[in-house]
VOPAGU-2260 file (C-alpha; in pm, 1 decimal, decimal comma):
REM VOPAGU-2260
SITE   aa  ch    i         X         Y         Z
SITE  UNK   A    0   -6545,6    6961,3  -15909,5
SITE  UNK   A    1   -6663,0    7211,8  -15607,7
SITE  UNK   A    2   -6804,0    6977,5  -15425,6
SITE  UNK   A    3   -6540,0    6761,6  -15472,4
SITE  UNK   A    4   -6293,6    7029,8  -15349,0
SITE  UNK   A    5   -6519,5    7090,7  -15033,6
SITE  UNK   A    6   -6535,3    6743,6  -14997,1
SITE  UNK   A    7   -6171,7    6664,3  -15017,5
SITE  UNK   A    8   -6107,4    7016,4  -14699,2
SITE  UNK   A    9   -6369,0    6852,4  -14546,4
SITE  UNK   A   10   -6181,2    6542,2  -14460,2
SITE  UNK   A   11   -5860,8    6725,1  -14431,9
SITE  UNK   A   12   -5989,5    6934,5  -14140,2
SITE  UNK   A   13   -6188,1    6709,1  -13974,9
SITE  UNK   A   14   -6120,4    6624,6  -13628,6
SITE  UNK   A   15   -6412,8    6378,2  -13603,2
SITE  UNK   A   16   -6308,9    6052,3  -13808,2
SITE  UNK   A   17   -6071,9    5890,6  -13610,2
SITE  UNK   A   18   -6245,8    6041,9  -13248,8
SITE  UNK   A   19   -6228,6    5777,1  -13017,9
SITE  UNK   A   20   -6559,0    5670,2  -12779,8
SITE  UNK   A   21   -6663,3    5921,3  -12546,9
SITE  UNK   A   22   -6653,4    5618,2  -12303,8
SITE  UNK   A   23   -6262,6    5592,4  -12390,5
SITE  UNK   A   24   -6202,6    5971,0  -12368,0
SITE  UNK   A   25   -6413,2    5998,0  -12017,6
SITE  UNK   A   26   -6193,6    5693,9  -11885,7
SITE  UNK   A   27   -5835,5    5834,8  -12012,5
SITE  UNK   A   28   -5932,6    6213,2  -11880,5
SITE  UNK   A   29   -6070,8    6109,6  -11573,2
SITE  UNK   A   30   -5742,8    5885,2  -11510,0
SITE  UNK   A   31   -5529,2    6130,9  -11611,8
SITE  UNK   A   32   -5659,9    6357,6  -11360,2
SITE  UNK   A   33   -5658,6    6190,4  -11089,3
SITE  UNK   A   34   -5389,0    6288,8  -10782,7
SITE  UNK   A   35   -5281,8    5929,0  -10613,4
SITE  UNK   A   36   -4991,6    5845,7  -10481,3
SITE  UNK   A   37   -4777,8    5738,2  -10822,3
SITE  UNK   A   38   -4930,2    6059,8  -11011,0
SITE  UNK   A   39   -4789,1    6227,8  -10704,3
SITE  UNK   A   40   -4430,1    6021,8  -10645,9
SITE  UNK   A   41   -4362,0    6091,0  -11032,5
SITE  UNK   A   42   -4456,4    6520,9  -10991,7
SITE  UNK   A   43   -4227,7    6502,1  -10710,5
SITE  UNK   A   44   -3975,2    6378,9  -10880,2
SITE  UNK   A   45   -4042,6    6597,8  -11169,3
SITE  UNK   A   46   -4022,7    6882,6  -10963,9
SITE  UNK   A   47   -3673,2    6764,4  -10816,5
SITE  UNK   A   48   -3519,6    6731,4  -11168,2
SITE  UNK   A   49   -3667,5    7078,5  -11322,8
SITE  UNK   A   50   -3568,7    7270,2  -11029,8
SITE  UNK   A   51   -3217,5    7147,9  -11053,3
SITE  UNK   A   52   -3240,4    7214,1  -11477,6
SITE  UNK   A   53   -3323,9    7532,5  -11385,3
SITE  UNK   A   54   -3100,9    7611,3  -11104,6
SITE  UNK   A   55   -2792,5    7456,6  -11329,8
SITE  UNK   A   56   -2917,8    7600,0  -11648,2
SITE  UNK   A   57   -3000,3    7287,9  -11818,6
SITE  UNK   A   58   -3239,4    7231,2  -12096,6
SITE  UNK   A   59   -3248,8    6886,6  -12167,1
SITE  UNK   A   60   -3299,1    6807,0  -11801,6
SITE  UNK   A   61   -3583,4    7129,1  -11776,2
SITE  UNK   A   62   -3750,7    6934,8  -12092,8
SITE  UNK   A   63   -3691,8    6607,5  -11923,7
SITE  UNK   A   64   -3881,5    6722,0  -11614,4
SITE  UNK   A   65   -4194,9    6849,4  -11836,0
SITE  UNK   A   66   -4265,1    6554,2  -12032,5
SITE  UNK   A   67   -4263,2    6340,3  -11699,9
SITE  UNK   A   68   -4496,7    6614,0  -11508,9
SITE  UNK   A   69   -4852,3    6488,1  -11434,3
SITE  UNK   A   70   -4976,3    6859,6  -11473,1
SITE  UNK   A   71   -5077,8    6877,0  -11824,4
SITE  UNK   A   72   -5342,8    6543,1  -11713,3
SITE  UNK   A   73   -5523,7    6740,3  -11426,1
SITE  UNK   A   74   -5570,7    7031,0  -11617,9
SITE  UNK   A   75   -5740,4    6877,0  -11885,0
SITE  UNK   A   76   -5983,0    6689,2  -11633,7
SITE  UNK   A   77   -6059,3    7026,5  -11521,4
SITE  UNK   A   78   -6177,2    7088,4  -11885,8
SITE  UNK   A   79   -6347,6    6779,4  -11981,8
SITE  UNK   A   80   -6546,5    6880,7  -11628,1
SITE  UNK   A   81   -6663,6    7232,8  -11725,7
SITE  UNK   A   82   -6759,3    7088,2  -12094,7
SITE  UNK   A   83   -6976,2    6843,0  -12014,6
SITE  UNK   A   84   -7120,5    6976,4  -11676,8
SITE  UNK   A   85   -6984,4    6787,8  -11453,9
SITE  UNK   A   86   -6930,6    6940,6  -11120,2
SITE  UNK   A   87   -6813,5    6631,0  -10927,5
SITE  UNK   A   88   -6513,4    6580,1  -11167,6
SITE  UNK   A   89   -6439,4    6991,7  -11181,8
SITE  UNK   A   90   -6439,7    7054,5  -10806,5
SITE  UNK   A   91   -6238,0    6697,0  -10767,4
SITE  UNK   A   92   -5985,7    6810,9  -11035,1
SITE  UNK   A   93   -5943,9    7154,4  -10929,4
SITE  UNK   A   94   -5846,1    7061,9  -10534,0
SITE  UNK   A   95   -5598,0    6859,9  -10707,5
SITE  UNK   A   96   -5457,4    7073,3  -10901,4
SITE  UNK   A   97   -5453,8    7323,0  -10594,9
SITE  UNK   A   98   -5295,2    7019,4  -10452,5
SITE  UNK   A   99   -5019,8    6938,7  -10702,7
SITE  UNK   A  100   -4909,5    7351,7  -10711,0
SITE  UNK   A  101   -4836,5    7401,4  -10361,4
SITE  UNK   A  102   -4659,1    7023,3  -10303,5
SITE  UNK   A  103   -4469,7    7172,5  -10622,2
SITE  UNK   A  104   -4393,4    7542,8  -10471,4
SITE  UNK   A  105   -4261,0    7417,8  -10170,1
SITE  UNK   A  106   -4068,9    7167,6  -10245,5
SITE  UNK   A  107   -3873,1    7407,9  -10525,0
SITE  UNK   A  108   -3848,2    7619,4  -10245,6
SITE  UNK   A  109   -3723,3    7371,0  -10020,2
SITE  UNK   A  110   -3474,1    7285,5  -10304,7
SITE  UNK   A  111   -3367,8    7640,7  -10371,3
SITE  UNK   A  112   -3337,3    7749,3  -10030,4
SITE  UNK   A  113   -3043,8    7415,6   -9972,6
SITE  UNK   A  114   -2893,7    7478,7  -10288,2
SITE  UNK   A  115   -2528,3    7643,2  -10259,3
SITE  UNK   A  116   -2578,4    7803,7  -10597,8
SITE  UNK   A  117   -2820,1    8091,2  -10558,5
SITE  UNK   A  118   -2738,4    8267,9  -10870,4
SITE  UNK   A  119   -3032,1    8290,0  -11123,1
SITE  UNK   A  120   -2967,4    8140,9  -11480,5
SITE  UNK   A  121   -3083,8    8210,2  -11826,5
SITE  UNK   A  122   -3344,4    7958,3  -11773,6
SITE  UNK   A  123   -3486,9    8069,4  -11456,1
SITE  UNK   A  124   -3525,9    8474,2  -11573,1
SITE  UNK   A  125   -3684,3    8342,2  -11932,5
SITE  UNK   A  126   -3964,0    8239,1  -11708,0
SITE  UNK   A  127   -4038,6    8552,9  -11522,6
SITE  UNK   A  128   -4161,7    8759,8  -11785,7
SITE  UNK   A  129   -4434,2    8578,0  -11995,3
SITE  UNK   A  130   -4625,3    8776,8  -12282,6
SITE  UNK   A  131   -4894,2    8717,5  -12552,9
SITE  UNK   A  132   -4663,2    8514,7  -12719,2
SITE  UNK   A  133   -4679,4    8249,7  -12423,4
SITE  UNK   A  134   -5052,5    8305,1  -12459,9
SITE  UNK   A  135   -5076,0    8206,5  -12825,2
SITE  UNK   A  136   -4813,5    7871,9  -12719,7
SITE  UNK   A  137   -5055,7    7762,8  -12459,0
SITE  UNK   A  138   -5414,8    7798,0  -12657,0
SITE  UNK   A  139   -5239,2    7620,3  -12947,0
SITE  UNK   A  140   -5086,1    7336,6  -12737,5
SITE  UNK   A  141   -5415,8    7309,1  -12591,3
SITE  UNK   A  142   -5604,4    7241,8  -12886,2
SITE  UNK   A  143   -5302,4    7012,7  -12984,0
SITE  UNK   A  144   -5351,3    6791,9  -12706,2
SITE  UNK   A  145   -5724,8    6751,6  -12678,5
SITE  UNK   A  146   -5689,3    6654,8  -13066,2
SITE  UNK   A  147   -5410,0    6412,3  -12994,1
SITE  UNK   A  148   -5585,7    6275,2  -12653,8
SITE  UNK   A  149   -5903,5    6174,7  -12791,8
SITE  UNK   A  150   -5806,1    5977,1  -13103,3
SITE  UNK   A  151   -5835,4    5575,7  -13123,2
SITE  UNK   A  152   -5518,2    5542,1  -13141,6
SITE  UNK   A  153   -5243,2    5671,5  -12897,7
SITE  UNK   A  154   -4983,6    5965,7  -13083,1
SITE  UNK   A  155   -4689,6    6185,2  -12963,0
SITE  UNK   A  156   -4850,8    6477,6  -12958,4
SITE  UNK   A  157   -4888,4    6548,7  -12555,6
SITE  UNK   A  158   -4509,2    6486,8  -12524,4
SITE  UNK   A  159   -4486,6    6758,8  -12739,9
SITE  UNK   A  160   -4742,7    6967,0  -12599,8
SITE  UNK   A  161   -4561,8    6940,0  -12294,4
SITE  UNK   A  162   -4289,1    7094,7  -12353,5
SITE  UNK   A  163   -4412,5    7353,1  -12593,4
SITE  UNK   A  164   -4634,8    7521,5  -12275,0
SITE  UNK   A  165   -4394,8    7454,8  -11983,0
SITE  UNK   A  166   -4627,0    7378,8  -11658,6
SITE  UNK   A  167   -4357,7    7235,7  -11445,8
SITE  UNK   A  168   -4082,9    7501,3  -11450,1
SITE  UNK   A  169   -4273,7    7822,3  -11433,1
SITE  UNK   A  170   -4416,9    7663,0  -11089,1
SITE  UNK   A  171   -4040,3    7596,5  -10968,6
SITE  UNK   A  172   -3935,3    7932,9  -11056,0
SITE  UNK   A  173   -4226,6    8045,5  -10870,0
SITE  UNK   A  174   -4062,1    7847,5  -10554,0
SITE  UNK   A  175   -3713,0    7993,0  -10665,9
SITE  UNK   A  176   -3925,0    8344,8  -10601,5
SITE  UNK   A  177   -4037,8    8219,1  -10238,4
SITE  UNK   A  178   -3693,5    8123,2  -10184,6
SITE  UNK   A  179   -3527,4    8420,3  -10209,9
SITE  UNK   A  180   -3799,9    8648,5  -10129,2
SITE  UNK   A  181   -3877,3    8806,1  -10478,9
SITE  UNK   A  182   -4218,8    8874,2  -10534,6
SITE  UNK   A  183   -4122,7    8957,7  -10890,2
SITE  UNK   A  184   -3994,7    8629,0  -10951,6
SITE  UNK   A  185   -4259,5    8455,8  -10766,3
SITE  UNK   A  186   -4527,9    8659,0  -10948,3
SITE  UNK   A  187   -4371,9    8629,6  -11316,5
SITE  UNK   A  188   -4312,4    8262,8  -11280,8
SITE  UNK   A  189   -4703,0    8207,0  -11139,4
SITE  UNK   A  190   -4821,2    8416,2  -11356,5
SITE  UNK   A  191   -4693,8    8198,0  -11691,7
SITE  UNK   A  192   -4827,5    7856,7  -11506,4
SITE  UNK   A  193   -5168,0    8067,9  -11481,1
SITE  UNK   A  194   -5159,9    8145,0  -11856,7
SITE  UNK   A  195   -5070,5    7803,1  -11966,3
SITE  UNK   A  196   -5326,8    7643,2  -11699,5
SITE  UNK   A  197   -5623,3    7849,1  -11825,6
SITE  UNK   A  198   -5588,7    7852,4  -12204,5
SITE  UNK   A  199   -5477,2    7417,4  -12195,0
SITE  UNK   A  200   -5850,3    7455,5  -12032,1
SITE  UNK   A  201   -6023,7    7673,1  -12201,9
SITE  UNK   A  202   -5898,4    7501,5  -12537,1
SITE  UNK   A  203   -5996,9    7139,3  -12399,3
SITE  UNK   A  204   -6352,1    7348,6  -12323,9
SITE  UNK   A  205   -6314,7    7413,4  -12673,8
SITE  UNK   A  206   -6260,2    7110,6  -12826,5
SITE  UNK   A  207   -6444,8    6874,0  -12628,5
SITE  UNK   A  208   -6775,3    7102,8  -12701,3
SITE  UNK   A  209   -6667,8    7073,6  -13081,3
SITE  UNK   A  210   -6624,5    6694,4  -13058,9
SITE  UNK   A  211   -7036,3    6729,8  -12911,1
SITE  UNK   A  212   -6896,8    6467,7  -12567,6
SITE  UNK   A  213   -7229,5    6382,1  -12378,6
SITE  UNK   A  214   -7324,7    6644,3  -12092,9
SITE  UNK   A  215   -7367,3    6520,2  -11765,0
SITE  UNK   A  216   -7579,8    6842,7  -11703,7
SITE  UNK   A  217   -7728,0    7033,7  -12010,2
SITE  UNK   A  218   -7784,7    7392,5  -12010,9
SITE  UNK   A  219   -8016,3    7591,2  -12136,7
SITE  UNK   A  220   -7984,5    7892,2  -12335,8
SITE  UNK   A  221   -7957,9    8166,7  -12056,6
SITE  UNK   A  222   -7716,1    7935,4  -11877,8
SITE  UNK   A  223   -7498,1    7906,6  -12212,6
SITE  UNK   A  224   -7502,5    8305,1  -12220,2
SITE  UNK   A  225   -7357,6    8314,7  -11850,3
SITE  UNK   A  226   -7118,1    8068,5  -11958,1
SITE  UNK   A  227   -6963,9    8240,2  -12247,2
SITE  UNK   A  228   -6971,1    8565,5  -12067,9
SITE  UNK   A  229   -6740,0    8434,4  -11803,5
SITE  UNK   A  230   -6494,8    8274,1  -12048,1
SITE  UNK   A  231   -6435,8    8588,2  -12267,1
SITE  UNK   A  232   -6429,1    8824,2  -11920,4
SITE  UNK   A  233   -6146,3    8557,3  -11781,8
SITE  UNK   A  234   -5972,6    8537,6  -12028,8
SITE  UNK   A  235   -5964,3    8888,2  -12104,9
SITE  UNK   A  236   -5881,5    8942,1  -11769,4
SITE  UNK   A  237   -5528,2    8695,9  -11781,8
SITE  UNK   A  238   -5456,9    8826,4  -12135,3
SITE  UNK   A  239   -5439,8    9211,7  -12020,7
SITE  UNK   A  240   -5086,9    9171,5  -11829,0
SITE  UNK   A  241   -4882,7    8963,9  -12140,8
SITE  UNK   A  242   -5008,7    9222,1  -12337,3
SITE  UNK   A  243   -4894,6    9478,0  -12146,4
SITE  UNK   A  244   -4580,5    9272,1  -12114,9
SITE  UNK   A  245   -4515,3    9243,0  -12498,6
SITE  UNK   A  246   -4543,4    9595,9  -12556,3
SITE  UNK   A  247   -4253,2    9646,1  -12293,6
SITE  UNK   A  248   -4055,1    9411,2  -12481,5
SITE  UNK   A  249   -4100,8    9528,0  -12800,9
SITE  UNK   A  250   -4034,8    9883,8  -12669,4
SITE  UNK   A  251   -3699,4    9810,7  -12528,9
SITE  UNK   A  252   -3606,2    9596,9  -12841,7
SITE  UNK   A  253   -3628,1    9907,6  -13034,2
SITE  UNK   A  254   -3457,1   10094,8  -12822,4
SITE  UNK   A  255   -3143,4    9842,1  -12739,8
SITE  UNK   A  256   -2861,3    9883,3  -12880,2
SITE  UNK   A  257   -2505,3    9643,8  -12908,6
SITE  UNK   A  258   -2276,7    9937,8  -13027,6
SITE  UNK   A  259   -2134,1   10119,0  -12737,4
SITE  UNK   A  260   -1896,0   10349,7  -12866,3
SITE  UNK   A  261   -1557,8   10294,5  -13011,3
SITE  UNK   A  262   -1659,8    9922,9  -13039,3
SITE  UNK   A  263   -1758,7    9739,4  -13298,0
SITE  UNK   A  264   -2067,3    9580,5  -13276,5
SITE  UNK   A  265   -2162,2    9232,5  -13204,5
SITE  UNK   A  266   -2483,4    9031,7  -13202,3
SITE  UNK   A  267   -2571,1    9056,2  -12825,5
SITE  UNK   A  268   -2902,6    9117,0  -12679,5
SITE  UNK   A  269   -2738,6    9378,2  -12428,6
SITE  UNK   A  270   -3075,2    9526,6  -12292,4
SITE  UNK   A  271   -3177,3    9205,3  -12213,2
SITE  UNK   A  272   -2858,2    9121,9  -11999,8
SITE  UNK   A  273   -2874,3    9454,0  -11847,5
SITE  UNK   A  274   -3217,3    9410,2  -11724,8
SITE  UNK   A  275   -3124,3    9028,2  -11610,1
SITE  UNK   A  276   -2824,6    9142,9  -11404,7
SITE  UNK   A  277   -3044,0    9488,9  -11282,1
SITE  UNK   A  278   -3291,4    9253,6  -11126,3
SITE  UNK   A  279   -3046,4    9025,5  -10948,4
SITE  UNK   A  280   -2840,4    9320,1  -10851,8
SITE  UNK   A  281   -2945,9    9635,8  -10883,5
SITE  UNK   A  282   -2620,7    9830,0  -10857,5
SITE  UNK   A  283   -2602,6    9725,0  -11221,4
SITE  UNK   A  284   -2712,9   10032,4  -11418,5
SITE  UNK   A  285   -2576,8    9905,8  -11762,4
SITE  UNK   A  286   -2389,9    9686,8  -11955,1
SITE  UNK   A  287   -2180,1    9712,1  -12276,6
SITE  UNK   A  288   -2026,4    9460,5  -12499,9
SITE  UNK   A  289   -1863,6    9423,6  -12835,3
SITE  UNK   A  290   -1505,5    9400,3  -12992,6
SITE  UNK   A  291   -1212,6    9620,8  -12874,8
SITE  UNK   A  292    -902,4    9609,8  -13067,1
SITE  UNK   A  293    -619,5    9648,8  -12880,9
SITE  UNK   A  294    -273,7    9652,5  -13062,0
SITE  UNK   A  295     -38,9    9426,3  -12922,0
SITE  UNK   A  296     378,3    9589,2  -12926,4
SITE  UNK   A  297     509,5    9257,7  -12859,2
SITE  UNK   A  298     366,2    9123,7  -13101,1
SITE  UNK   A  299     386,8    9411,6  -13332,9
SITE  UNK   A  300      25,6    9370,1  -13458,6
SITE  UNK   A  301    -349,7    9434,8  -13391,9
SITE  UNK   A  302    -568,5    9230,0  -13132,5
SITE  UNK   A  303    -956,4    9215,0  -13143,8
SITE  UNK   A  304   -1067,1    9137,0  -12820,2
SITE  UNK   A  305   -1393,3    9024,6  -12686,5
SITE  UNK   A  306   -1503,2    9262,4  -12410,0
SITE  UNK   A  307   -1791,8    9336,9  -12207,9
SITE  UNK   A  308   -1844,4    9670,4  -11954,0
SITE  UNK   A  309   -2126,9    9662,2  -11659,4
SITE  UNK   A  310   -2144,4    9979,1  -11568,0
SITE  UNK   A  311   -2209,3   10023,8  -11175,1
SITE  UNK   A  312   -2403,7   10272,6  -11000,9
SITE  UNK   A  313   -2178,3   10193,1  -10672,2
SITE  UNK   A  314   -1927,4    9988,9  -10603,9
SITE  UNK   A  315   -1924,4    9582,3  -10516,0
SITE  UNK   A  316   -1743,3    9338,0  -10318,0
SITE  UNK   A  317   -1534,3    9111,2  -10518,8
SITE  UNK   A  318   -1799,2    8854,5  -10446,6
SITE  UNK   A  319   -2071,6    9001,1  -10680,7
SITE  UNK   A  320   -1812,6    9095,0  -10954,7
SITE  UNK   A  321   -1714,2    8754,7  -10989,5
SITE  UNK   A  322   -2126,8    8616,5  -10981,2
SITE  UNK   A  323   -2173,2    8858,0  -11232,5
SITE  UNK   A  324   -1876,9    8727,1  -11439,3
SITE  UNK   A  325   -1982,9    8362,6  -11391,2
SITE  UNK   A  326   -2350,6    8490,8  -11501,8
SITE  UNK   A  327   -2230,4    8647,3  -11801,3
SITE  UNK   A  328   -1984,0    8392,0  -11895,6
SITE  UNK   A  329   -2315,7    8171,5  -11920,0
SITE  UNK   A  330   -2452,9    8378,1  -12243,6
SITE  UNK   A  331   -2093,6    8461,3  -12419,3
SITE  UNK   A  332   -1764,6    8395,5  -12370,6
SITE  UNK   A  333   -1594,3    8764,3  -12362,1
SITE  UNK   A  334   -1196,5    8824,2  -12320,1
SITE  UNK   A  335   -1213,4    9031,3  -12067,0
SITE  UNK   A  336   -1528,8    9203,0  -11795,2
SITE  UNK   A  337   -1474,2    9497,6  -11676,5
SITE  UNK   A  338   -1642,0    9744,7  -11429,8
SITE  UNK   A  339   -1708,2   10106,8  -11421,6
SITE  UNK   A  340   -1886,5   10306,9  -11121,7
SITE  UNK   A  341   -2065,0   10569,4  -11273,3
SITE  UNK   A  342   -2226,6   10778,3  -11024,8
């Protein structure tokens, strides 16, 4: 009966049964990877359609973008590469990549800097900030799509892992950065496409090495040491920051609150909206939200009213209040937005 169990989890975990060749998997990696001009036509594209999902705040047409991206196939022939010692293929698949990311930052950029809507959404700022959460998304995706990629039979799992990790619009917010000239935005958004690139890599590394693919070059025992040192260093290296990041976060969700007083709460992440609007304009200091009732003498009864209160630390033209109105009106729709200088 043991042996049967162990048997039985055996089979159930295995990911070599239904492996295909490791002439099939060299051929669909290597393809994959390769940067020609309908790989290229289609990332342009792709980059076109996120940037405007992310400029409009659209989800379907950010998702739409990432599943037609040619990212996720370069990156893994930068794994398959390092696994099985193959420097030709790593140093060819790594230019491209280089290759594909700037084509994809300037053109964003080029996109961002024509667009008359300058304004950042929802889906632009949810980009900017990446933590060990995005971390965990990527190495998990990763070892998703290696899975999915080398079985005999083709499956839907790289769609999916597509649009779990998110290669495409991190690099467009990253042009959204350039365009405006914020290095924060610029060095959030990069920094996610970083985490995503290296751990999609590092868990095709992974994979490949458990699936035993045929080295090109073998290496001995010293240079398997070097090797190992330099993965856990990396990637100790690009896990440091989300850390840091998720800390911050989990920080200020303690210490946010929806209740300002003499209104009734409502569920609102207000420290979150306050530290959107801060970045875009830093005049905001705060902002408040819940129901106000108001009693209506016309009417001759009570009124709950949706309001919200951004709390200035100077004045603003009429322009910016009405930005900030438009930006808010994009999480909830509130009665009435007010604003308060508080000096």
């Amino acid at each position: 009966m043991k042996e049967h169990i162990k048997h039985v989890l055996k089979l159930a975990f295995s990911i070599h049964g239904d492996t295909a060749s490791y002439d099939e998997i060299h051929e669909r990696i290597v393809s994959g990877g390769e940067v020609r001009g309908t790989n290229l036509c289609i990332m342009i594209f792709a980059i076109f359609i996120a940037s405007i999902g992310l400029n409009m705040n659209s989800t379907a047409v950010i998702i739409g973008a990432m599943l037609i991206s040619p990212l996720m196939g370069t990156i893994m022939a930068i794994g398959y590469g390092i696994a099985t010692g193959d420097i030709d293929e790593t140093e060819d698949s790594i230019l491209g990549l280089l290759f594909q990311v700037i084509t994809c930052l300037i053109t964003s950029a080029i996109y961002f800097t024509i667009t008359p809507i300058t304004t950042a959404s929802p889906e632009l700022l949810a980009r900017t900030t990446p933590t060990i959460w995005d971390v965990l998304i990527a190495v998990f995706g990763g070892f998703a799509g290696i899975i999915g990629f080398t079985r005999k039979e083709k499956s839907n799992v790289i769609p999916g892992v597509a649009i779990a990790t998110a290669l495409m619009p991190p690099l467009c917010t990253a042009g959204y950065g350039i365009a405006i000239k914020s290095f924060k935005y610029f060095a959030g958004a990069l920094y996610l496409f970083i985490i995503n690139t290296y751990f999609i890599c590092l868990a095709t590394i992974i994979g490949l090495l458990i699936m035993k693919v045929p080295q090109k070059t073998e290496r001995d025992d010293e240079r398997k040491k070097k090797f190992r040192a330099v993965l856990i260093r990396n990637t100790a290296i690009i896990i440091i920051p989300s850390l840091i990041f998720a800390m911050k976060m989990v920080e200020k969700e303690k210490e946010d609150t929806t209740e300002p007083i003499g209104i009734s709460g409502i569920s609102l992440d207000v420290g979150k909206l306050s530290e959107q609007l801060g970045v875009i304009y830093p005049e905001v200091s705060e902002v408040s939200a819940g129901y106000l009732k108001e009693w209506d003498s016309s009417e001759e009864k009570q009124h709950e009213n949706l309001n919200v209160i951004v709390y200035l630390s100077k004045d603003i033209s009429a322009g910016k209040k009405n930005k900030i109105k438009e930006f808010i009106d994009v999480e909830t729709k509130f009665d009435k937005i007010q604003f308060i200088v508080r000096e």
